[in-house]
C-alpha positions as CSV (number, residue, x, y, z in Angstrom):
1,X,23.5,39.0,-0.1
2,X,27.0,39.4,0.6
3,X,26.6,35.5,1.8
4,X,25.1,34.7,-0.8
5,X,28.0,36.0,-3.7
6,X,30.7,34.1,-1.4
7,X,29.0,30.7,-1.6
8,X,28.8,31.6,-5.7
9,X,31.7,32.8,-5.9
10,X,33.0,29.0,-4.1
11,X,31.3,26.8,-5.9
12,X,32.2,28.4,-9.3
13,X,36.0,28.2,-8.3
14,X,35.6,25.3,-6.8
15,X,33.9,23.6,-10.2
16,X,36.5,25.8,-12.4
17,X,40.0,24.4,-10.7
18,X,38.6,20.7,-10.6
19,X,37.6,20.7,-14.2
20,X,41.0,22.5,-15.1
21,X,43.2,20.0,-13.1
22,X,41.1,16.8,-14.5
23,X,41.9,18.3,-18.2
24,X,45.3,15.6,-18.6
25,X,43.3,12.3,-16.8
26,X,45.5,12.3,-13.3
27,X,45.4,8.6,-11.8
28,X,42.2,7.9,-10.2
29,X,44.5,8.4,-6.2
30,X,44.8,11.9,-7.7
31,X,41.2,12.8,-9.2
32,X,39.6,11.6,-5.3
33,X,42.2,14.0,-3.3
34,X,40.6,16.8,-5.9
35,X,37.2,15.6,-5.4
36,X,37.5,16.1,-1.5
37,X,39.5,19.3,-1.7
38,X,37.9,21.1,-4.1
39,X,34.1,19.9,-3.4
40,X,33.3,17.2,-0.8
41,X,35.5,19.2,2.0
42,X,33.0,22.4,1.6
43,X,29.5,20.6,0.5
44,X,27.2,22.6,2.8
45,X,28.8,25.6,1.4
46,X,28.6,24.8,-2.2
47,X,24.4,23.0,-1.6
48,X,23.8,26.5,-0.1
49,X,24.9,28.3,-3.1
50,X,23.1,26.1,-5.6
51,X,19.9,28.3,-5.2
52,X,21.7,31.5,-6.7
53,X,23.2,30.1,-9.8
54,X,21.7,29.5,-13.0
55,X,19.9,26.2,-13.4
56,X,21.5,25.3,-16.6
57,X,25.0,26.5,-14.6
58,X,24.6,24.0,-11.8
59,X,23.2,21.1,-14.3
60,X,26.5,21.2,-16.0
61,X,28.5,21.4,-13.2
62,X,26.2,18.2,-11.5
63,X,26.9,16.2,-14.8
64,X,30.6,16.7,-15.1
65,X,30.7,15.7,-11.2
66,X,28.7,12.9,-12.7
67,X,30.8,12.3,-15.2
68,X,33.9,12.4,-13.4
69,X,32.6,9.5,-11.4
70,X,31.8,7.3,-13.6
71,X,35.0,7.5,-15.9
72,X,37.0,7.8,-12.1
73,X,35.4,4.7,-10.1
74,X,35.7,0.9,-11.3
75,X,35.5,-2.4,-9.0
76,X,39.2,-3.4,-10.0
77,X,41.2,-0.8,-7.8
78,X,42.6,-1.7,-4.6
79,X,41.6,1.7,-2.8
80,X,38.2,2.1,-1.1
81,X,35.5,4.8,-2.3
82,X,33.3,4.0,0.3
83,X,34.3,7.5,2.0
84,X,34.3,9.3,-1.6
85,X,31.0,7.7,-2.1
86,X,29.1,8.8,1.1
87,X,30.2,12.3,0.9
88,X,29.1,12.3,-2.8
89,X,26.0,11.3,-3.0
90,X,24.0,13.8,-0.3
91,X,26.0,16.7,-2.0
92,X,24.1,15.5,-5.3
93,X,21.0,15.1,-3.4
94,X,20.9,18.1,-1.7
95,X,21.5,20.1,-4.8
96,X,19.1,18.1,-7.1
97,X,16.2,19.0,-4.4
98,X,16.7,22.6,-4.4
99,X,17.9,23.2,-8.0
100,X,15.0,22.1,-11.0
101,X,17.7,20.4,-13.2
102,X,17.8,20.9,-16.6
103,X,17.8,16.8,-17.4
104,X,17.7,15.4,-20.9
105,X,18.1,12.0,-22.5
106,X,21.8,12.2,-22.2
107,X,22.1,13.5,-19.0
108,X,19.5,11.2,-17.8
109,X,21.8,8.1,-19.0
110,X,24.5,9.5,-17.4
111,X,23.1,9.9,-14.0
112,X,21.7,6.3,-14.3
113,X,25.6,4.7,-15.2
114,X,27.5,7.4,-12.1
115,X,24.8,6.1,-9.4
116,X,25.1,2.4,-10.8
117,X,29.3,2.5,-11.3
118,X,29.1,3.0,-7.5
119,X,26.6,1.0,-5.9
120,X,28.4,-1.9,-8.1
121,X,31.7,-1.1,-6.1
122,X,29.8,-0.7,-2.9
123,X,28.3,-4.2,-3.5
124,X,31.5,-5.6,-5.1
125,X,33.1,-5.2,-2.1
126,X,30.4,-5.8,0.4
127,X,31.0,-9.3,0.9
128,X,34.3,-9.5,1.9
129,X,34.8,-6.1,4.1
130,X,30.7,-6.2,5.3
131,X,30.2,-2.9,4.2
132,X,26.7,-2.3,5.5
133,X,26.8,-4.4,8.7
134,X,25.9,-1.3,11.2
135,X,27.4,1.2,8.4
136,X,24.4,3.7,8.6
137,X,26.4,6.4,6.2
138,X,26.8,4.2,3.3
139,X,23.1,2.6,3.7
140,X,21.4,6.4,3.7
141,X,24.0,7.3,0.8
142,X,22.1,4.7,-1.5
143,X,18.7,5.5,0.1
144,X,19.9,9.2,-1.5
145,X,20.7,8.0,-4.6
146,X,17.4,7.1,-5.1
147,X,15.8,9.9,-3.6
148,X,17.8,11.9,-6.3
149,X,16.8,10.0,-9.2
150,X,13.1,10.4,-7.9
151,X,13.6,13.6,-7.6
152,X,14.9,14.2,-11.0
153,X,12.0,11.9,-12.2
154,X,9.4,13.9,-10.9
155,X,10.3,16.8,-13.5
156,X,11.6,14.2,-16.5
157,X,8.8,12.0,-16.1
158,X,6.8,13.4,-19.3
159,X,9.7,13.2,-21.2
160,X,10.8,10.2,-20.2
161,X,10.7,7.6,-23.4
162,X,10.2,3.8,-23.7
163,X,13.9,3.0,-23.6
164,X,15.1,5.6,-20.6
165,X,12.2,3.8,-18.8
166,X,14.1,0.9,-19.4
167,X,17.1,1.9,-18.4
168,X,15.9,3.0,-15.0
169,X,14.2,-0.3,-14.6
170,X,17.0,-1.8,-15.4
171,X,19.0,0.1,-12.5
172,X,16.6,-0.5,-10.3
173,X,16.4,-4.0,-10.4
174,X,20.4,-4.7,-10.4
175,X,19.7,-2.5,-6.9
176,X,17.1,-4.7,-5.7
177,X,19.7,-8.2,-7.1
178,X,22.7,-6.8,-4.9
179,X,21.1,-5.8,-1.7
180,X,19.0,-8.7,-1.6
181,X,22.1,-11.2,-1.8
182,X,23.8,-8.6,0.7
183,X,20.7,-8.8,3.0
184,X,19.8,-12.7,3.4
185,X,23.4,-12.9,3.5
186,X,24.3,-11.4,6.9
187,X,20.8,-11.4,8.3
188,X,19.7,-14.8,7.4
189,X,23.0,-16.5,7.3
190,X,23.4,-19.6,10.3
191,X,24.1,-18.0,13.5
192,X,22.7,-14.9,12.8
193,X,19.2,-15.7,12.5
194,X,18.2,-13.0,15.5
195,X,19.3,-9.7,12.9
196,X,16.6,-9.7,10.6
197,X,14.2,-9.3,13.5
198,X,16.3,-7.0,15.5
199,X,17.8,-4.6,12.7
200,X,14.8,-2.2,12.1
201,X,15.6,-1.3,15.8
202,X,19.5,-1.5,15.9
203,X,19.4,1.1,12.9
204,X,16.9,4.0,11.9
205,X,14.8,2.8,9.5
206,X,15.8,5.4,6.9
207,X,19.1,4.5,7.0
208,X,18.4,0.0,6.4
209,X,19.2,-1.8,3.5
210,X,15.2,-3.0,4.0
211,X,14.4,0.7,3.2
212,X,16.7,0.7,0.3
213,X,14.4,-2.6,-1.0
214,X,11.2,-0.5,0.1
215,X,11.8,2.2,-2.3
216,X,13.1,0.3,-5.0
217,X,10.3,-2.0,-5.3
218,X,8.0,1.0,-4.9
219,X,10.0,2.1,-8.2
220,X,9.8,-0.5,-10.1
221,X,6.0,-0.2,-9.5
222,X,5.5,3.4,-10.3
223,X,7.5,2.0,-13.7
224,X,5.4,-0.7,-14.8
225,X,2.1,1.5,-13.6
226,X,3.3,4.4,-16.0
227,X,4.7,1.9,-19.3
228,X,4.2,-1.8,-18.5
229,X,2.5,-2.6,-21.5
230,X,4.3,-1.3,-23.5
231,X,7.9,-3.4,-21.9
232,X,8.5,-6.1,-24.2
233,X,9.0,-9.8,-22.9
234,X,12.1,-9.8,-22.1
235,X,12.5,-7.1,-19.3
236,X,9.3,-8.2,-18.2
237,X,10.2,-11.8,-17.7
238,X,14.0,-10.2,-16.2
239,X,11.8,-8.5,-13.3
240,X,9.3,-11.7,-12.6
241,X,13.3,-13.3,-12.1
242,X,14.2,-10.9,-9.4
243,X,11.1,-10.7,-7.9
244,X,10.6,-14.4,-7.6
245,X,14.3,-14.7,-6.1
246,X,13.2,-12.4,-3.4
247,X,9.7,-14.1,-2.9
248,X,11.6,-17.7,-3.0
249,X,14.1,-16.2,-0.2
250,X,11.4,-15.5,2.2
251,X,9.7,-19.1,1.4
252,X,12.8,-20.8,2.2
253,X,13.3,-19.3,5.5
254,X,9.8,-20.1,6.6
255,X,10.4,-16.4,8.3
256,X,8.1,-13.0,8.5
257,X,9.1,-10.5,11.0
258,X,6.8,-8.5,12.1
259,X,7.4,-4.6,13.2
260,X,7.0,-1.5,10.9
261,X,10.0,-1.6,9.0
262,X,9.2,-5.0,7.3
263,X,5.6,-4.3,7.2
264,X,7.0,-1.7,5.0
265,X,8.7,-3.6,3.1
266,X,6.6,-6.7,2.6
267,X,3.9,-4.1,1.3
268,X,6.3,-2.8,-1.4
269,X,7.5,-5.7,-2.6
270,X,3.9,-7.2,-2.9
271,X,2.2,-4.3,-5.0
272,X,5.2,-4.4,-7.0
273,X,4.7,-7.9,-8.0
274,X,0.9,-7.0,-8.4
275,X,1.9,-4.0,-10.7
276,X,3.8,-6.8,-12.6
277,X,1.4,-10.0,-12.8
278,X,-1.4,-7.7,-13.9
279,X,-0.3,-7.9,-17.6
280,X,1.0,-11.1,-17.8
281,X,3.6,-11.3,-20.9
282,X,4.9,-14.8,-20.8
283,X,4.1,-17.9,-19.2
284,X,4.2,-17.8,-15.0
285,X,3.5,-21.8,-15.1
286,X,7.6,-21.9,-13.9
287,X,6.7,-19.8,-11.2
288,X,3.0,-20.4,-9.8
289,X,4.0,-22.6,-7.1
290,X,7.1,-20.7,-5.4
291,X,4.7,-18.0,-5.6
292,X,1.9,-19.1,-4.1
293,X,4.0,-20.7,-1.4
294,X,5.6,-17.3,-0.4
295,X,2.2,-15.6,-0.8
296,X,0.3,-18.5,1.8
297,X,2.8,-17.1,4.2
298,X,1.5,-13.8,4.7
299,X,-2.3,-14.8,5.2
300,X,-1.4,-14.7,9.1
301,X,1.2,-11.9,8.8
302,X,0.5,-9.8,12.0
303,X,-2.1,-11.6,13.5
304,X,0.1,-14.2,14.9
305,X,1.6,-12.7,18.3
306,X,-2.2,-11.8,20.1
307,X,-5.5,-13.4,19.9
308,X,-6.4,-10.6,17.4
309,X,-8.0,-13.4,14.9
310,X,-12.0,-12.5,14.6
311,X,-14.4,-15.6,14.8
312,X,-17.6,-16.8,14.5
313,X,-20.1,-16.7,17.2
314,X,-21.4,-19.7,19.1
315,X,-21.5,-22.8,17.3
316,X,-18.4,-22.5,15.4
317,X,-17.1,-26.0,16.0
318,X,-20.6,-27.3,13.8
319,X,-19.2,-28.5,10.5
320,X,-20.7,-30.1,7.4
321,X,-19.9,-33.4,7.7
322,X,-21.6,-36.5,6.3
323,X,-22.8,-38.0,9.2
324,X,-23.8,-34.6,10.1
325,X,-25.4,-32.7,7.7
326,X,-28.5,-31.5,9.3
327,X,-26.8,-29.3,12.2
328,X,-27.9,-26.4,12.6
329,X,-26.7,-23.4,11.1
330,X,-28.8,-21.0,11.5
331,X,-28.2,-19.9,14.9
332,X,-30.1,-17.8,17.1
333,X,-28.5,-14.2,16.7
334,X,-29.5,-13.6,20.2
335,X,-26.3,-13.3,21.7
336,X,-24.8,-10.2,21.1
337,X,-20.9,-10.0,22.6
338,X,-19.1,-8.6,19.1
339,X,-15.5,-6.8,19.5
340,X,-14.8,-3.9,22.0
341,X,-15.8,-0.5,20.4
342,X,-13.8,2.2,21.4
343,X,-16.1,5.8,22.1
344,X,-14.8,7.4,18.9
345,X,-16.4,4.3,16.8
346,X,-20.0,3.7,18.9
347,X,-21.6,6.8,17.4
348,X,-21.7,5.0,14.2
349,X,-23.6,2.2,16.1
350,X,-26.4,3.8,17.2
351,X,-28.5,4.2,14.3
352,X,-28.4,0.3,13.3
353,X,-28.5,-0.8,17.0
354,X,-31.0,-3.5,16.0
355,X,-28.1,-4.8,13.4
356,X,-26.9,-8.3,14.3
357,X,-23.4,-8.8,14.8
358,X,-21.5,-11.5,13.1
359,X,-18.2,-12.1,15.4
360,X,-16.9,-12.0,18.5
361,X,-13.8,-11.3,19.7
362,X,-11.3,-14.7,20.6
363,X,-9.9,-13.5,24.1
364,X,-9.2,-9.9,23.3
365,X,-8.7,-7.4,26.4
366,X,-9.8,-3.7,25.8
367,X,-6.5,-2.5,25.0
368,X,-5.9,-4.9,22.1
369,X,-9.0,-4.8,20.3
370,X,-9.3,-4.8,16.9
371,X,-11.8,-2.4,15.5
372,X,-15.2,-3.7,14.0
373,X,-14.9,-5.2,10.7
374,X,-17.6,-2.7,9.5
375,X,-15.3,0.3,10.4
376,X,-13.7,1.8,7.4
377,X,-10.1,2.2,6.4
378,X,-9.9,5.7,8.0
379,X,-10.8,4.2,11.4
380,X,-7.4,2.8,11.1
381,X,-5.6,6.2,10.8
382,X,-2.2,6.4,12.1
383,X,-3.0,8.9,14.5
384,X,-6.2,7.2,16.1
385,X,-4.8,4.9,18.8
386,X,-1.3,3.3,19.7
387,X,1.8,2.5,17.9
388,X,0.6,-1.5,17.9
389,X,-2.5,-0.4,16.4
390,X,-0.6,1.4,13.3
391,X,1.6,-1.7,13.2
392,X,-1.4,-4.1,13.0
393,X,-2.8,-2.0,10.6
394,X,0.4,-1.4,8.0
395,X,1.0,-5.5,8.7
396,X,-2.8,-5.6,7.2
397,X,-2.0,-4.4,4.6
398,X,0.3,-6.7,3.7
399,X,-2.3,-9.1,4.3
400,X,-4.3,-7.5,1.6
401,X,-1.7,-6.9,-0.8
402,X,-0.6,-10.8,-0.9
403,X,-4.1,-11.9,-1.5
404,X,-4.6,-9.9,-4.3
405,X,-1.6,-11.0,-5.8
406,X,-3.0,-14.6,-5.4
407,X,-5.7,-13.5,-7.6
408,X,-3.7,-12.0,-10.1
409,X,-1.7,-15.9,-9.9
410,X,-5.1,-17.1,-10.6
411,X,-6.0,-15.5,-13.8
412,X,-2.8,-14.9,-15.6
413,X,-2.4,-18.6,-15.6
414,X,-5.5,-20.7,-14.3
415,X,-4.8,-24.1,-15.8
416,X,-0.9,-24.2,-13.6
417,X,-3.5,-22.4,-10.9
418,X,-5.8,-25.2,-10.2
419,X,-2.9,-27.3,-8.9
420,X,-2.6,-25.1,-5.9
421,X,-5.4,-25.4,-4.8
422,X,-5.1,-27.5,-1.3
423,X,-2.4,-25.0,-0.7
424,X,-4.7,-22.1,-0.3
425,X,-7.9,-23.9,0.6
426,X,-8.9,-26.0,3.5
427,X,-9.9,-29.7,3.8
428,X,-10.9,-29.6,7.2
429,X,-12.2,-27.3,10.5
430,X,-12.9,-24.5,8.5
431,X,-14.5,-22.5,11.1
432,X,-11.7,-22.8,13.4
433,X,-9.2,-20.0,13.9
434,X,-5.7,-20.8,12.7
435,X,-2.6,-19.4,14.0
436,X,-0.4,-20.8,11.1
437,X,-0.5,-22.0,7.6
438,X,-4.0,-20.0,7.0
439,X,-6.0,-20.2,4.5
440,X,-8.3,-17.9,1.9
441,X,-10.9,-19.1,4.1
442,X,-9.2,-18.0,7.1
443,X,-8.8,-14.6,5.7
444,X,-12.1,-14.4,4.9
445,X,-14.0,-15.6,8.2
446,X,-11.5,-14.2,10.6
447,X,-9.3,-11.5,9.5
448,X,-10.3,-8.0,11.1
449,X,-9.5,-6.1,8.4
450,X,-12.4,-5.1,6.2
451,X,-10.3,-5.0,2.9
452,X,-8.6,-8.5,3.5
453,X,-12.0,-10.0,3.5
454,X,-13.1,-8.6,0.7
455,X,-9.9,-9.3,-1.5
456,X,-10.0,-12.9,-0.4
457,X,-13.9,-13.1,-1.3
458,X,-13.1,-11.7,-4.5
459,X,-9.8,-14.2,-4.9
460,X,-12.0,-17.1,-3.9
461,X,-14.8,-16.1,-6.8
462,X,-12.3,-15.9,-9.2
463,X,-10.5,-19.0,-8.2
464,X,-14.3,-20.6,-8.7
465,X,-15.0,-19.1,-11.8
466,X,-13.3,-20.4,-15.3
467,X,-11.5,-23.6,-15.9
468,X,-12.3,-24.6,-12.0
469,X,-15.9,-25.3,-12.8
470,X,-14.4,-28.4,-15.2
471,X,-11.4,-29.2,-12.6
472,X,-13.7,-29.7,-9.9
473,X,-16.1,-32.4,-11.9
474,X,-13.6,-35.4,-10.6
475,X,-13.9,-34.2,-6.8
476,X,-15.8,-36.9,-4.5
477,X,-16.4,-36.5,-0.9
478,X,-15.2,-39.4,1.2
479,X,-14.9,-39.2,4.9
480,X,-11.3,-38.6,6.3
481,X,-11.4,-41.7,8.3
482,X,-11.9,-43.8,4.6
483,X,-9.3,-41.9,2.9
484,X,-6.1,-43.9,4.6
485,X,-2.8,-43.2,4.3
486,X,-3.1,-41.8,0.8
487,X,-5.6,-39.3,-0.3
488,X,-6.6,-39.5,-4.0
489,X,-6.9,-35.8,-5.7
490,X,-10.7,-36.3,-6.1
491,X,-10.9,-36.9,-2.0
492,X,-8.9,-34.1,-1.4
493,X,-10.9,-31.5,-3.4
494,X,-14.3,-33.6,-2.1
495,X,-12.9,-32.4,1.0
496,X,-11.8,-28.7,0.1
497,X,-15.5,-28.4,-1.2
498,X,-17.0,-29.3,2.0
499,X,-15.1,-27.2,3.8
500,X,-16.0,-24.3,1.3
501,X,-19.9,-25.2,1.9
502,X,-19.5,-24.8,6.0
503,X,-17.6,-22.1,5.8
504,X,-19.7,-19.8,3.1
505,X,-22.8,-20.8,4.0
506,X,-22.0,-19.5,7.9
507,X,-20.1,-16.4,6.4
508,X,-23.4,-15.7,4.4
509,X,-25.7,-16.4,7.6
510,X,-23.9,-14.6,9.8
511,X,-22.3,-11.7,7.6
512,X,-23.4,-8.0,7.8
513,X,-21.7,-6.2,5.7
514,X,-23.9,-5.8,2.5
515,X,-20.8,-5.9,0.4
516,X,-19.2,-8.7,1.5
517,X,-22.9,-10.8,1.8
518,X,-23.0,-9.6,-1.8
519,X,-19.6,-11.0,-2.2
520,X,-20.9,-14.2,-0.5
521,X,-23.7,-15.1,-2.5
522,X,-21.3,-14.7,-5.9
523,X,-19.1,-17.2,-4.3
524,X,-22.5,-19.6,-3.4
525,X,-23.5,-19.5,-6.5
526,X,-19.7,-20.7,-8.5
527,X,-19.3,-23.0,-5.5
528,X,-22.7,-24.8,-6.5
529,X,-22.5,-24.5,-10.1
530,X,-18.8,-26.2,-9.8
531,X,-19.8,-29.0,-7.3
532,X,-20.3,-32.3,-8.6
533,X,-23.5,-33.0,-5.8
534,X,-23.9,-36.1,-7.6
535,X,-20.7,-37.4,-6.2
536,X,-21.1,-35.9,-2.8
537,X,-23.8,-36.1,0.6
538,X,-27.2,-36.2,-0.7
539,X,-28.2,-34.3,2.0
540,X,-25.5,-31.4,1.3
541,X,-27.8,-29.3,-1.4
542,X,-30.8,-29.6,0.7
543,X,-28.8,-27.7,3.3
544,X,-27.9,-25.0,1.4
545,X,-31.2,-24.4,0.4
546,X,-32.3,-24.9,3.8
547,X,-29.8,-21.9,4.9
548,X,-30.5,-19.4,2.1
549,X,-34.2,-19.4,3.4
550,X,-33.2,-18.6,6.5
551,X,-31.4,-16.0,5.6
552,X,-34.2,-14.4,3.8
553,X,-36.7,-15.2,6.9
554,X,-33.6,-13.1,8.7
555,X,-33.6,-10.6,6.2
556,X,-30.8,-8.1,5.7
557,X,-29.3,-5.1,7.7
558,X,-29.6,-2.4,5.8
559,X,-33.2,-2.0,3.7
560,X,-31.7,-0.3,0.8
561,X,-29.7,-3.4,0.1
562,X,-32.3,-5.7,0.5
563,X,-33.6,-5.9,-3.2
564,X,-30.2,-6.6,-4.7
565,X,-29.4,-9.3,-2.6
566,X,-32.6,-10.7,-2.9
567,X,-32.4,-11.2,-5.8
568,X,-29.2,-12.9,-5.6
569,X,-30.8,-15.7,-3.5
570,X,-33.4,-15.6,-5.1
571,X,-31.1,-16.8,-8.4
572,X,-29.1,-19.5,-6.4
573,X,-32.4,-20.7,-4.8
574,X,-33.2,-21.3,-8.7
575,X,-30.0,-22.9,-9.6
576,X,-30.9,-25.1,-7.2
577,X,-33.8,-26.3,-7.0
578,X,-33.1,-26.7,-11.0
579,X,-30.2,-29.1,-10.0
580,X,-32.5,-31.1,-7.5
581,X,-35.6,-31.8,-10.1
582,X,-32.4,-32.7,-12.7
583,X,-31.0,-35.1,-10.3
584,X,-34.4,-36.4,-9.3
585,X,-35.7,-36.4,-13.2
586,X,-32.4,-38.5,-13.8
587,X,-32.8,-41.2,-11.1
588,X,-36.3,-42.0,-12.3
């Protein structure tokens, strides 16, 4: 108790003299020796007596403190703030978590212009004294910045209007502007290509500037999430600008590290842009391509180091091919050599034992194998195996979150969509595992994450689905060796929807999963009603039939799905054979 009254009875002098000797605006040299006197110089002791004072008491002291800085701290003096700074901004965050502040629009402002008056000087002078290079202080200062305003969010929140939304937004993003240019300045710049790789380990990850980006872009999220349709045009079309900026950076570089703290970061800056796309308020058709071109990158993201791609059984070297249509796909199901199970997982095994398996795993050892693609999302549970397995599975999700965002692409603008196609889509050895430049194919047939393959089946319907079905009418199947030197659009998506044939029509033949076969048959049944077969291999819609009966002589996995999807052959069956007496009724 006696403890207690001491620490009061310091931070109410303490608040009392700086406020008295501030009353006559001393030069700014003057107002930072009182700031580390009076306060900075005994912050444990003053955070420790926060508890015992009166909420409103130690809101008004915060704000003048606030206050102070932001009427104290511009980018045009000579002196450097980076000490003030550092010392400042966990004496605020300390106090904010222990103390419910009484905040209000006013306040709220203020807190907003003190953090951002800073971090512009920090940034301001960044460039020519490298603040942050290996400065761990000043990079978990910022981190606390934020952590404060979240803080202080959590019990605003309600409160907060349209326009204080706004204004956080709009501190969030100038955050995100200035440490982006800091970041791919001294980490990508020439001769210092090795940092971005290395600096996760070189510096906690709490304390990087690629944390500060995390939880920013996690912000900007949780803002659009709570009132993005209500942002007008403007500040929605200001964040697309940053966003693509950062996305355009990574293109450029041609460069994804992989290890937890970019995982991380990737992640957050992909649901952020899928927070934004998802109500679309201006035109993207600008934007589509450097998008998608960023976005492409990340369809191998983690799975490029080991052999941890998933792939077809035997046979997956058979193609459709002109001279080849009639090879068989249906292959015996016989062999049965699917990925390593660790002991935990088999129990889940043994009452479908008679359940064929659809992959195998491409030159795995025990240690490094993936889990089954049936397995669900808590199988991947940080604590259930090593710390490459909770890499793989935080890279994963990276995966995931950039494919979804290609689907978002795809229907906010569909017509500037179409022409990126043969970026995302293959026009040749579909069924073969690819180490770089994948495609939504490749995600789809060989990722072992369970929720990657079903966002990119679900990205692939909608990609079929709506202005498609007229942009595919001019594609024409020629084979590659006919194209030359130049292939004509129509050739190329003639060879996109070939490759789309093999590749679903193995997926749907080989596929266990009753969602994803679900999944597979939606995808069969756009892909057909979009293909010209007219202007393609006679032989290629005999095939498919051919392969959706022997699926049904199969059968399915799992009886209680076996009426649904059923009935979902039964349908394309339908289509088809409809399509066959039309084409057979018109060449009569």
């Amino acid at each position: 108790m006696a403890a207690s009254s001491s620490s009061v009875r310091s931070w109410r002098t303490a608040f009392l003299t700086l406020r008295d000797e501030t009353l006559t605006n001393p030069p700014r040299a003057t107002v930072v020796s009182l700031l580390h006197h009076l306060i900075l110089s005994q912050s444990e002791t003053l955070v420790a007596a926060s508890p015992y004072l009166p909420p409103h008491e130690v809101t008004s002291d915060v704000m003048f403190l606030m206050e102070l800085t932001r009427n104290t701290f511009d980018a045009k003096g000579n002196d450097d703030l980076t000490d003030t700074f550092t010392h400042l901004s966990p004496l605020i965050h300390d106090v904010s978590h222990r103390v419910s502040l009484e905040i209000n629009p006013t306040s709220w402002a203020l807190v907003l212009d003190s953090f951002g008056r800073m971090l512009d000087i920090l940034f301001s002078k960044a460039g020519t004294k490298r603040t942050f290079l290996g400065n761990v202080g000043v990079i978990r200062a910022i981190n606390q910045c934020l952590e404060t305003i979240k803080c202080l969010l959590s019990v605003y929140q309600r409160k907060c209007s349209l326009s204080e939304n706004t204004q956080l937004l709009n501190f969030l993003l100038s955050i995100v502007a200035s440490s982006h240019a800091e970041l791919f300045c001294l980490f990508y710049s020439s001769g210092n290509q090795r940092c971005a790789a290395e600096f996760g380990k070189r510096i906690p990850r709490c304390n990087s500037l690629w944390e500060v980006q995390t939880v920013a872009f996690t912000m900007i999220g949780e803002v659009f999430s709570r009132v993005g349709s209500s942002f007008p045009v403007d500040i929605w079309q200001s964040t697309i600008e940053v966003l693509k900026k950062v996305m355009d950076a990574l293109a450029s570089k041609s460069l994804l590290v992989e290890d937890n703290v970019m995982a991380r970061f990737y992640t957050s800056l992909l649901h952020c842009l899928h927070l934004v796309l998802i109500d679309p308020k201006g035109s993207l058709s600008d934007h589509v391509a450097g998008f998608v071109a960023a976005l492409r990158m990340f369809f191998i993201y983690g799975l490029t180091k080991i052999s941890q791609l998933v792939c077809p059984r035997t046979g997956h070297n058979q193609e459709l091919s002109s001279p080849s249509l009639k090879l068989n796909l249906v292959e015996s199901n016989k062999t049965d050599c699917g990925p390593y199970r660790p002991p935990h997982l088999r129990k889940k095994d043994q009452a479908n034992l008679q359940q064929p398996k659809a992959w195998k795993s491409l030159s795995f050892s025990d240690h490094e194998s993936t889990v089954d693609y049936t397995s669900s999302d808590s199988d991947y549970s940080d604590s259930d195996g090593s710390a490459k397995d909770t890499d793989n599975v935080r890279s994963s999700k990276a995966r995931v979150a950039a494919i979804v965002c290609i689907q978002d692409l795809c229907r906010a603008d569909p017509k500037s969509f179409t022409a990126q196609w043969t970026m995302l889509l293959p026009s040749s050895d579909v069924l073969q595992p690819r180490k770089y430049e994948g495609t939504l194919m490749t995600c789809l047939l060989f990722d072992p994450y369970l929720k990657a393959r079903i966002a990119s089946a679900s990205t692939l319907a909608t990609m079929l689905d709506g202005p498609a079905s007229v942009f595919l009418q001019v594609a024409e199947y020629k084979e590659s060796s006919k194209c030359g030197s130049f292939t004509a659009l129509s050739s190329s998506l003639g060879q996109i929807l070939m490759q789309l044939h093999t590749g679903i029509l193995y997926f749907l033949l080989h596929e266990t999963h009753s969602g994803l076969l679900a999944a597979s048959f939606k995808i069969l049944m756009l892909l057909i009603s979009s293909t010209p077969y007219s202007r393609m291999p006679g032989e290629l819609l005999p095939t498919v039939i051919s392969s959706l009966l022997a699926r049904i002589e199969e059968g399915f996995p799992f009886r209680s799905d076996q009426t649904g999807l059923l009935v979902s052959v039964v349908q394309i069956l339908y289509v088809e054979l409809s399509m066959m007496r039309d084409g057979n009724s018109r060449a009569t």
